[in-house]
DOPA-599057 format. One record per residue (C-alpha): chain; y, z negated, x; residue in one letter. Coordinates in Angstrom, 1 decimal, padded with zeros to 4 digits. Layout:
% residues N
<unit->A yy->Y zz->Z xx->X code->A>;
...
END
This chain:
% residues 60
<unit->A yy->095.1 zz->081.9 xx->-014.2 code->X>;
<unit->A yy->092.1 zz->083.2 xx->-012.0 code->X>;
<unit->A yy->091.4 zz->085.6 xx->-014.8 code->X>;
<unit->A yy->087.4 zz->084.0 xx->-015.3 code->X>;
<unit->A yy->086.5 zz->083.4 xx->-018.7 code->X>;
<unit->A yy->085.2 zz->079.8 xx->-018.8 code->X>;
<unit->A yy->083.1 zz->077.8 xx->-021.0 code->X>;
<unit->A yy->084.8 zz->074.6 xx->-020.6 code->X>;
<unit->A yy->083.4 zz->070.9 xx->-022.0 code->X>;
<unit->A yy->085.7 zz->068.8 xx->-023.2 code->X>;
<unit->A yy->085.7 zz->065.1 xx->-022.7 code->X>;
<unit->A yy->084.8 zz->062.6 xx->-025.5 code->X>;
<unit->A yy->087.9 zz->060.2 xx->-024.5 code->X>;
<unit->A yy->090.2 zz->064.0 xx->-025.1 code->X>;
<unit->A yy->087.6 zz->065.1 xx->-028.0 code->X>;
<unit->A yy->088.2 zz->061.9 xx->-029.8 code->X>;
<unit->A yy->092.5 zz->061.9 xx->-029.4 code->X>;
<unit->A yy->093.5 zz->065.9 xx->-029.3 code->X>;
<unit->A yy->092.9 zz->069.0 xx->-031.3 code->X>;
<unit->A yy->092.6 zz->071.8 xx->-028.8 code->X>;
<unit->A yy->093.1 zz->075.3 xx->-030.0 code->X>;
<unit->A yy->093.1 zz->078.6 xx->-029.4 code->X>;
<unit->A yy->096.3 zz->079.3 xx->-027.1 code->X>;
<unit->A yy->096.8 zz->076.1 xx->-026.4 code->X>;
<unit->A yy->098.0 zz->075.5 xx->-022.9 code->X>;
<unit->A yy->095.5 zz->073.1 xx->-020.9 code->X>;
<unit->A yy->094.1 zz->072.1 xx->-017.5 code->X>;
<unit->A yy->090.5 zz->072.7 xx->-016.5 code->X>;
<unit->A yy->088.6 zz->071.8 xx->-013.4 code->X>;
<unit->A yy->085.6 zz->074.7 xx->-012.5 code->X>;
<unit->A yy->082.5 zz->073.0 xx->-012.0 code->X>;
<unit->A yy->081.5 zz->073.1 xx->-008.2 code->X>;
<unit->A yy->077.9 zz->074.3 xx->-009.0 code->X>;
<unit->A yy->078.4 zz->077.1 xx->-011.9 code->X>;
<unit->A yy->081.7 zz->078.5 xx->-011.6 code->X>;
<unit->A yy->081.4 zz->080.0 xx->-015.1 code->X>;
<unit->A yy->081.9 zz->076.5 xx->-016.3 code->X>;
<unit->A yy->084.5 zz->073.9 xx->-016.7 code->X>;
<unit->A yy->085.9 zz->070.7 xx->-017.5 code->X>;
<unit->A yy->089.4 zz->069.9 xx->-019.7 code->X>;
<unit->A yy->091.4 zz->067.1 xx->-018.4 code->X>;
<unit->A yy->094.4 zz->067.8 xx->-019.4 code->X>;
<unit->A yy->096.3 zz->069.4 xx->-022.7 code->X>;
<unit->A yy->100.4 zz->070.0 xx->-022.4 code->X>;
<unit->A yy->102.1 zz->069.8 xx->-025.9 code->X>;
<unit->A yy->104.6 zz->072.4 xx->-026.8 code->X>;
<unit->A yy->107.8 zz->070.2 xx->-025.1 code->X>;
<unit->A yy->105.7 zz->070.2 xx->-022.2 code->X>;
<unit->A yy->104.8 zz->073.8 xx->-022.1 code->X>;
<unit->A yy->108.7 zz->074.7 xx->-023.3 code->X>;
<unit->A yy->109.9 zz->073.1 xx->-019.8 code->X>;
<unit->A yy->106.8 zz->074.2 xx->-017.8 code->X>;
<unit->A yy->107.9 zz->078.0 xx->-018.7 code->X>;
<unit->A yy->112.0 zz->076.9 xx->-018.1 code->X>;
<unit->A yy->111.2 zz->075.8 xx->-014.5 code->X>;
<unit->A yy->108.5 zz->079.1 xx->-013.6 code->X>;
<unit->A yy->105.2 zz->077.4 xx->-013.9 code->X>;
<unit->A yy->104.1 zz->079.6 xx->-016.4 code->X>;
<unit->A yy->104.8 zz->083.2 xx->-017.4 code->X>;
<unit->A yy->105.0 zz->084.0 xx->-021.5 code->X>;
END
């Protein structure tokens, strides 16, 4: 949403349960050190995203 284009790490307890793809909608935390970095920590399936966009959390 801040328009930076991340490299983000993902998690091995996420790694080992969720596919994550391109487009997918997910949560990252910026590293506090190198802001060109991230963690995942969270991925919404597409229910989730459906009534995320319903209520104006996200824009299509």
């Amino acid at each position: 949403m801040d328009g930076v284009v991340r490299l983000a790490r993902i998690p091995g307890k996420i790694k080992k349960r969720v596919w994550i793809r391109e487009g997918d909608v997910i949560i990252v935390v910026p590293w506090d050190f190198q802001d060109d970095k991230a963690d995942v920590i969270w991925k919404y399936r597409p229910p989730q995203v459906n009534w995320l966009e319903r209520k104006g959390y996200l824009k299509s």
